[in-house]
C-alpha positions, 0 to 999 in steps of 0.5 A: 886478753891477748897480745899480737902484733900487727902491719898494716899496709895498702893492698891497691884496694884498701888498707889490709892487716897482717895480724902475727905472733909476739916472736917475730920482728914487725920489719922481718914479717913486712919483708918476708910479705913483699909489704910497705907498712903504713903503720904497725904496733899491737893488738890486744884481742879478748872478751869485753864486759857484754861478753863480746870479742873486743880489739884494740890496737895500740903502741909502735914497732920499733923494728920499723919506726912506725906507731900505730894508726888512728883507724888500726883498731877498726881496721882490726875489727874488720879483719877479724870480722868483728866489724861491717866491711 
C-alpha cells in the first residue's frame, strides 16, 4: 500500500480532491490552491485480494484541524476512476 494525503473541498459542482505527496503541509497545499477544505487526511492506495486498485481514506490534518469525511473514500474512488462518476 501506499500513503498520500489528500483535501477535499467544493469545487461549485461537486466535492473535488486534491490528492498530493506525503512532504507537504495539508494547509500549505490548500493556500497555494486557492481551496477551503472540507475535509483532509490520508489515502491508502494499493492492490486488494481480487487483484484490484483499492483505496481508503482515513485519519486528520493536523495543519488544518479537519479529520477526514465519511464519503472521502468514495470521493477518492471517484477521482481516481475507480468508481462510476
Amino acid at each position: 500500500m501506499k500513503e498520500t494525503k489528500y483535501i477535499v473541498y467544493d469545487s461549485g459542482l461537486c466535492e473535488e480532491m486534491i490528492i498530493f505527496g506525503n512532504t507537504l503541509q495539508h494547509a500549505d497545499v490548500a493556500r497555494a490552491m486557492g481551496v477551503t477544505p472540507l475535509s483532509a487526511g490520508f489515502l491508502n492506495i494499493g492492490i486488494d485480494e481480487n487483484n484490484e486498485v483499492s483505496v481508503r481514506a482515513y485519519g486528520e490534518s493536523i495543519s488544518l484541524k479537519l479529520e477526514s469525511g465519511e464519503h472521502d473514500t468514495s470521493i477518492a474512488a471517484r477521482v481516481l476512476g475507480l468508481a462510476p462518476v
